[in-house]
N, C-alpha and C positions, 0 to 999 in steps of 0.2 A: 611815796615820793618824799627823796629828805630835801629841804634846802639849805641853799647854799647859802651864805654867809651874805654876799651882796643882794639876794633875793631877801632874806631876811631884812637887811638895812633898809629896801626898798619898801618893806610892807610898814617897818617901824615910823618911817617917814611920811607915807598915807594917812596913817593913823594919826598919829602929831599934826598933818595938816587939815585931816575930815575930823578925828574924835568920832562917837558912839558907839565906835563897833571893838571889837576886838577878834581873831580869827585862831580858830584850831586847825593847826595844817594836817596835824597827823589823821583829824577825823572828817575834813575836811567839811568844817563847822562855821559860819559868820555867827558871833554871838553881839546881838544887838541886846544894850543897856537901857532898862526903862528911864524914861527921861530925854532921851537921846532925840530919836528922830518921830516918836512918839509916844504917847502915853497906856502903860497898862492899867486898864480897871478890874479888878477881882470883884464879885457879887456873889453872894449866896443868897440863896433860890430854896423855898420848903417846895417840895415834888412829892405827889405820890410815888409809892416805891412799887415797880410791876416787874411782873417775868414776861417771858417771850413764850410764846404759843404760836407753833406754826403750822399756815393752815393749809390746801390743797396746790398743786401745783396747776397752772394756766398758762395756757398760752396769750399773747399781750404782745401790742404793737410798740417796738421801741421809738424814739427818735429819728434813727435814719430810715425808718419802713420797714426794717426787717423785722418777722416774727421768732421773739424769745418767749423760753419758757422760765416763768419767774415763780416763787413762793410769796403767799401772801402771811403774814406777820401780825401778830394781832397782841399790843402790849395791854398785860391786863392788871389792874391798881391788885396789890397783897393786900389782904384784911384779916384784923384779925380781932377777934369776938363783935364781929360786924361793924368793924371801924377801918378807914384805911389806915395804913401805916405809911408815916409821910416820912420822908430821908431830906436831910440838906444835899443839895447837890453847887460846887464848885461850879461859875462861870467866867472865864477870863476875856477881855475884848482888848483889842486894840486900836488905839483912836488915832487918826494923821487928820491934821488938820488942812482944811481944806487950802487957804491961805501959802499953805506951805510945801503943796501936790508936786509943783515944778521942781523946785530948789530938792526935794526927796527923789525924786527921778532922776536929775542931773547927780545926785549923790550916787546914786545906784551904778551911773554908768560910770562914772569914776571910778567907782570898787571893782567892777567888771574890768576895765581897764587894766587897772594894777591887779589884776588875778592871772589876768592872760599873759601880761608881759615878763610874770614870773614864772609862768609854766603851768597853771592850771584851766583846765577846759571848766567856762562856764554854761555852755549849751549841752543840755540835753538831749542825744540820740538814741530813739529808742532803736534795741538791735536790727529790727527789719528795714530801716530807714537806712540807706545810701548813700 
């Protein structure tokens, strides 16, 4: 979907008056800026480093009662000359401050707003839904 030139001025105008976000129409992307509406934390983590081993198939009661058949998974630590071998691993969070829960919601529904009135569907229909 390309837009139009007024759709355009319409989104530039949202933007100038919320700030934090920026949007990719062609990938149809909201790209929210750390700082904005809240805070990212990056952490690294020393992890033992494991492979996947997987083990017999079982049948097992899901959530709605119905019976699936699932694989059980069993991650096991790498060693090596009988020591594990430990990896950094990447952890990213995102923090919204509690303070701040409404005025982020009310933001939300305003980008919904200006998305629909430009022509993009913000609700999700899965295909079998009606």
């Amino acid at each position: 979907m390309t837009l139009s030139k007024i759709n355009k001025e319409k989104a530039e105008k949202w933007i100038k008056r919320n700030g934090c976000a920026s949007f990719d129409f062609k990938n149809k992307d909201i790209i929210f800026w750390d700082g904005g509406l809240f805070a990212i934390e990056k952490e690294i983590k020393i992890k033992p480093k494991t492979r996947i081993i997987f083990g017999k198939m079982d049948e097992v009661m899901s959530l709605n009662g119905k019976t699936i058949k699932a694989r059980e998974l069993k991650f096991i630590p790498l060693r090596k000359n009988g020591r594990v071998i430990n990896e950094e691993v990447e952890y990213y969070k995102a923090i919204i401050w509690f303070q701040e829960l409404d005025e982020t919601i009310n933001y939300f529904i305003s980008m919904k707003k200006m998305l629909n009135k430009i022509g993009f569907q913000t609700r999700f229909k899965p295909k079998n839904e009606r």
